[in-house]
ROVEXMI-209855 format. One line per 8 residues: number of its first residue (from 1); their letters; for each residue y, x, z of C-alpha. Coordinates in steps of 0.2 Angstrom, whole numbers. Each point is the difference from the previous one (the first is absolute). Example, Ala and Ser with C-alpha at 12.3 -4.5 7.8 and 13.67 -1.06 7.14 Angstrom:
<pts>
1 = AS = -22,62,39 ~ 17,6,-3
</pts>
This chain:
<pts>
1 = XXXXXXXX = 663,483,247 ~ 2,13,14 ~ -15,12,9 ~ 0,-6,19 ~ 3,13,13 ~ -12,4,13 ~ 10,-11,12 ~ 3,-16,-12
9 = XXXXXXXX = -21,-3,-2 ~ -5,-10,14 ~ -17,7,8 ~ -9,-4,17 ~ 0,14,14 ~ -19,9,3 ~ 0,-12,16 ~ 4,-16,-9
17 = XXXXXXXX = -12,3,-15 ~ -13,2,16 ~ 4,-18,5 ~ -1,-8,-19 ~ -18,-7,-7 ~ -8,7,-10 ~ -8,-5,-16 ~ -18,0,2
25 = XXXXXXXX = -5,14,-7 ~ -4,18,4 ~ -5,16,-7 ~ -11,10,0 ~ 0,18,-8 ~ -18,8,-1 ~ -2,18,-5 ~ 19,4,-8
33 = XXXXXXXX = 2,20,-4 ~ 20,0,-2 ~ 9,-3,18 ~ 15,-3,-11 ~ -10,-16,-7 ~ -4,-6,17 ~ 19,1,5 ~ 5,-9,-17
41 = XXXXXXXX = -12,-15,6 ~ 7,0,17 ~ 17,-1,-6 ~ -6,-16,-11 ~ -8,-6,13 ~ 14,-1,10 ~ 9,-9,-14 ~ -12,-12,-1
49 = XXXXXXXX = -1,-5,17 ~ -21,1,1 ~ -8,-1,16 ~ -9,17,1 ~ -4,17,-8 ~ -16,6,4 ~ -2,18,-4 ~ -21,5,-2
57 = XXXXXXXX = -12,14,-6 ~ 11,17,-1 ~ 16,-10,-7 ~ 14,7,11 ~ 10,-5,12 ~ 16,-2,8 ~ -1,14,7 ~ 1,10,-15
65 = XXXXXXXX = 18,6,-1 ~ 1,1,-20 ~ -4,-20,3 ~ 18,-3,5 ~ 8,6,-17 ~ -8,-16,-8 ~ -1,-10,13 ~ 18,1,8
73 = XXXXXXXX = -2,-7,17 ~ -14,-13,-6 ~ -14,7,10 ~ 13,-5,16 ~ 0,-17,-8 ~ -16,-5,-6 ~ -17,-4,14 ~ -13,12,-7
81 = XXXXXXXX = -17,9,5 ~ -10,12,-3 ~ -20,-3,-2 ~ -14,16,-5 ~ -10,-13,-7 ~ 4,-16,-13 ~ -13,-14,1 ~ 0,-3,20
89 = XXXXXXXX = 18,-2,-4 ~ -5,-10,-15 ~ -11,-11,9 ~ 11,-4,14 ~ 14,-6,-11 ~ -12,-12,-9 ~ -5,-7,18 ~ 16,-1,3
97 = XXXXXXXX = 2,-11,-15 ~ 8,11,-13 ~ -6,2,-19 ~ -2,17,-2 ~ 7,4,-19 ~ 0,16,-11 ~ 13,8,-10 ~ -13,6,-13
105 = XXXXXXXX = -6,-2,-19 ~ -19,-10,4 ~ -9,-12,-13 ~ 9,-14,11 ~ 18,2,2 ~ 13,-11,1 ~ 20,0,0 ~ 6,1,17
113 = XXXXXXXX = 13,-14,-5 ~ -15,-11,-2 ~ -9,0,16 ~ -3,-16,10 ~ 6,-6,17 ~ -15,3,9 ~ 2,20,-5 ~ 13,-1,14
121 = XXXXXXXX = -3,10,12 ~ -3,15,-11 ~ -3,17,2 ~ 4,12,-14 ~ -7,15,-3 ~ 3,13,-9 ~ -8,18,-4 ~ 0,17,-9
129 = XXXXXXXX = 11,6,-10 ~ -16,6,-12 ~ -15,-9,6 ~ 7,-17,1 ~ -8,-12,14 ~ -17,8,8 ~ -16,-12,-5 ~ -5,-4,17
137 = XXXXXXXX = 18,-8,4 ~ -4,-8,-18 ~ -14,-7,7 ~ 9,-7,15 ~ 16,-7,-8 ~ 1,-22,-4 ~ 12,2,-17 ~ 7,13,-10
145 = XXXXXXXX = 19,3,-8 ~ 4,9,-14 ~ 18,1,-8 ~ 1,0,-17 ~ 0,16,-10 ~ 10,0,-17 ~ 0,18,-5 ~ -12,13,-6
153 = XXXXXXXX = -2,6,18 ~ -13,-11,11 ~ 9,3,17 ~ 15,1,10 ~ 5,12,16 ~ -9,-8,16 ~ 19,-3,8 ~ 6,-8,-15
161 = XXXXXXXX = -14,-11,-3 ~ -2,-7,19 ~ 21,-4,-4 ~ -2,-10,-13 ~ -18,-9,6 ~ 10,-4,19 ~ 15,-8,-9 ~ -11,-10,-10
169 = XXXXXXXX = -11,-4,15 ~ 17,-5,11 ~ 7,-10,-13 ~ -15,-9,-5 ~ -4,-6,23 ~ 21,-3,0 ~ -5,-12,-16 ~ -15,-7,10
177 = XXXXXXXX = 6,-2,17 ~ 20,6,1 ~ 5,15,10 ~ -7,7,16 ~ 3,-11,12 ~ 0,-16,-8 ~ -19,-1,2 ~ -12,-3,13
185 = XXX = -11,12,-4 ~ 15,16,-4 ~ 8,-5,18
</pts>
């Protein structure tokens, strides 16, 4: 076994990842403090090929030059947005036929591993580093996901959570309906 060079790992261009589907889900990141968190979830975002990032309440943005050290070209890759206010943008995705889930500790959670077909489209959100999810996007959301928590402490960092919960989501639609692409409803 031998570490791979930069030049020896095969990776699309910006422009080509433009071009590819996505998988059916997107982001969205309500009320994050750390810009450095928001840049980590751009950068998985990237990797995971979803459809869209959308930035709201006073979560920052792009623009944001301490973004780039997490993100690492990722906000030139990834479709994002900004919105003031979550639940017109909550409201328009679910017309729009997406199931709004949370990343967030409720009474009803389940394994994001677990979810059914008809969950996809999704839209995932995730919220403050402190405060967790606010109760009037509670209110609004279809499901919950919670990812399992083995230790004494009942949490993990907003970036690293969303990076576990989006692999698990991927892997679980690529088991349900293959890869982007290989759908009708991801083309």
């Amino acid at each position: 076994m031998r570490k791979l060079s930069w030049d020896e790992i095969e990776r699309p261009t910006p422009e080509e990842v433009s071009a590819l589907p996505k998988h059916p889900i997107r982001l969205i990141v309500h009320n994050v403090r750390s810009i450095h968190n928001v840049g980590s979830m751009f950068r998985t975002s990237d990797a995971a090929r979803i459809e869209h990032v959308h930035l709201t309440g006073f979560t920052g943005t792009p623009e944001h030059k301490d973004l780039h050290k997490t993100a690492l070209g990722a906000q030139d890759t990834v479709a994002w947005s900004q919105h003031d206010e979550i639940r017109p943008l909550l409201h328009d995705l679910q017309e729009a036929g997406y199931t709004i889930a949370l990343l967030e500790q409720t009474d009803h959670t389940q394994r994001p591993e677990t979810v059914a077909a008809d969950a996809f489209p999704m839209a995932l959100v995730v919220g403050n580093e402190v405060h967790g999810i606010d109760e009037e996007v509670l209110d609004a959301a279809d499901l919950a996901l919670e990812i399992p928590q083995y230790g004494a402490k009942i949490s993990l960092n907003v970036g690293v959570a969303y990076g576990i919960a989006i692999y698990d989501l991927i892997r679980r639609v690529r088991t349900l309906e293959g890869p982007p692409g290989d759908s009708p409803r991801m083309e």
